[in-house]
C-alpha positions in Angstrom: 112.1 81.3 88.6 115.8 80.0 89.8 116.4 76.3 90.4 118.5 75.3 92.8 119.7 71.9 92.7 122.3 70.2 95.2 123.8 66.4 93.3 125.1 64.6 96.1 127.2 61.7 95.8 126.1 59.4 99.2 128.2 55.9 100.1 126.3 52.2 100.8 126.7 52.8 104.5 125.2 56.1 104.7 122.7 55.9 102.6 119.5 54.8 104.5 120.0 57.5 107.1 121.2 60.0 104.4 117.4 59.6 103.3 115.7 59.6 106.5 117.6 63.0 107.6 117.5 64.3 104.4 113.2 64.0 104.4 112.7 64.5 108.2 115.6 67.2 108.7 118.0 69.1 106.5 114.9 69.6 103.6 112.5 71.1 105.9 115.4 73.3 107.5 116.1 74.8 104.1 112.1 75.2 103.8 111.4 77.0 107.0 114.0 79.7 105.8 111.1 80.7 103.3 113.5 81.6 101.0 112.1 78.6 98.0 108.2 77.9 97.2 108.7 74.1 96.1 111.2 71.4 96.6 111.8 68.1 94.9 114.0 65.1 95.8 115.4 62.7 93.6 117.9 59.6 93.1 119.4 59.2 89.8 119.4 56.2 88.2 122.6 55.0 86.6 124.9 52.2 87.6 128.0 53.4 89.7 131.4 51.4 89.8 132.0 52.4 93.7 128.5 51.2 94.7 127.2 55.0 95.3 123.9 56.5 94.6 123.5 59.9 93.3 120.8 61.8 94.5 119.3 65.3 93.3 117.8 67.8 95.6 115.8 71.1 93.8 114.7 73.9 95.5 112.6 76.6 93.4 113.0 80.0 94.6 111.4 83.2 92.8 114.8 85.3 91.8 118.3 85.6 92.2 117.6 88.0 94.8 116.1 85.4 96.9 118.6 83.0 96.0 121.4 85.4 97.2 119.8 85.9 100.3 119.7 81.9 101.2 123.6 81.8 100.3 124.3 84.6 102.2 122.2 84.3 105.5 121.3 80.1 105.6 123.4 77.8 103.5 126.6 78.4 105.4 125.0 77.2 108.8 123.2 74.8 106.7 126.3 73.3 104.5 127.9 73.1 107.7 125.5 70.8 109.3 125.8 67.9 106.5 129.4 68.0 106.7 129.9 67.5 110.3 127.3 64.5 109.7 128.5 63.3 106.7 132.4 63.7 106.2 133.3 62.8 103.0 130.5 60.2 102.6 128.1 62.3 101.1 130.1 64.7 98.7 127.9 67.6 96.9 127.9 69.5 93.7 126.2 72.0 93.3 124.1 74.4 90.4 121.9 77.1 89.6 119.6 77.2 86.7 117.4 79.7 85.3 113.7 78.4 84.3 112.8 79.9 80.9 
């Protein structure tokens, strides 16, 4: 199982639509491509100096195969999306992890 999981860092004045459209929009977009079977979506909870919150967003696909598929075929289109929303207010990092 292959973890996907997308940190982003989101400003104060984003950040109530940055929820909304992540929950009612950009999640079920990366759903409906089939490619992952589960997603979660998270803030963290630390104290930042610039008043930003962190959140975590994991999608669980079933191999790298699948995972290579997404990059390849969706999360350009995808990607593309949050940045013309979002600029520079919601910055992303993001990882893959293997479930053992």
């Amino acid at each position: 199982m292959i973890l996907y999981n997308v940190t982003i860092n989101v400003t104060p004045e984003i950040e109530s639509d940055f929820i909304q459209w992540m929950r009612e929009t950009h999640i079920p977009e990366v759903m409906a491509t089939g490619i992952f079977t589960e997603h979660k979506f998270l803030r963290l909870l630390h104290d930042s100096d610039d008043g930003s919150t962190n959140y975590a967003v994991q999608f669980f696909t079933e191999s790298m195969e699948r995972m290579q598929d997404y990059e390849k075929n969706f999360a350009p289109a995808l990607r593309e999306k949050t940045q013309e929303r979002y600029q520079d207010k919601a910055l992303a990092f993001r990882t893959l992890l293997e479930i053992l």
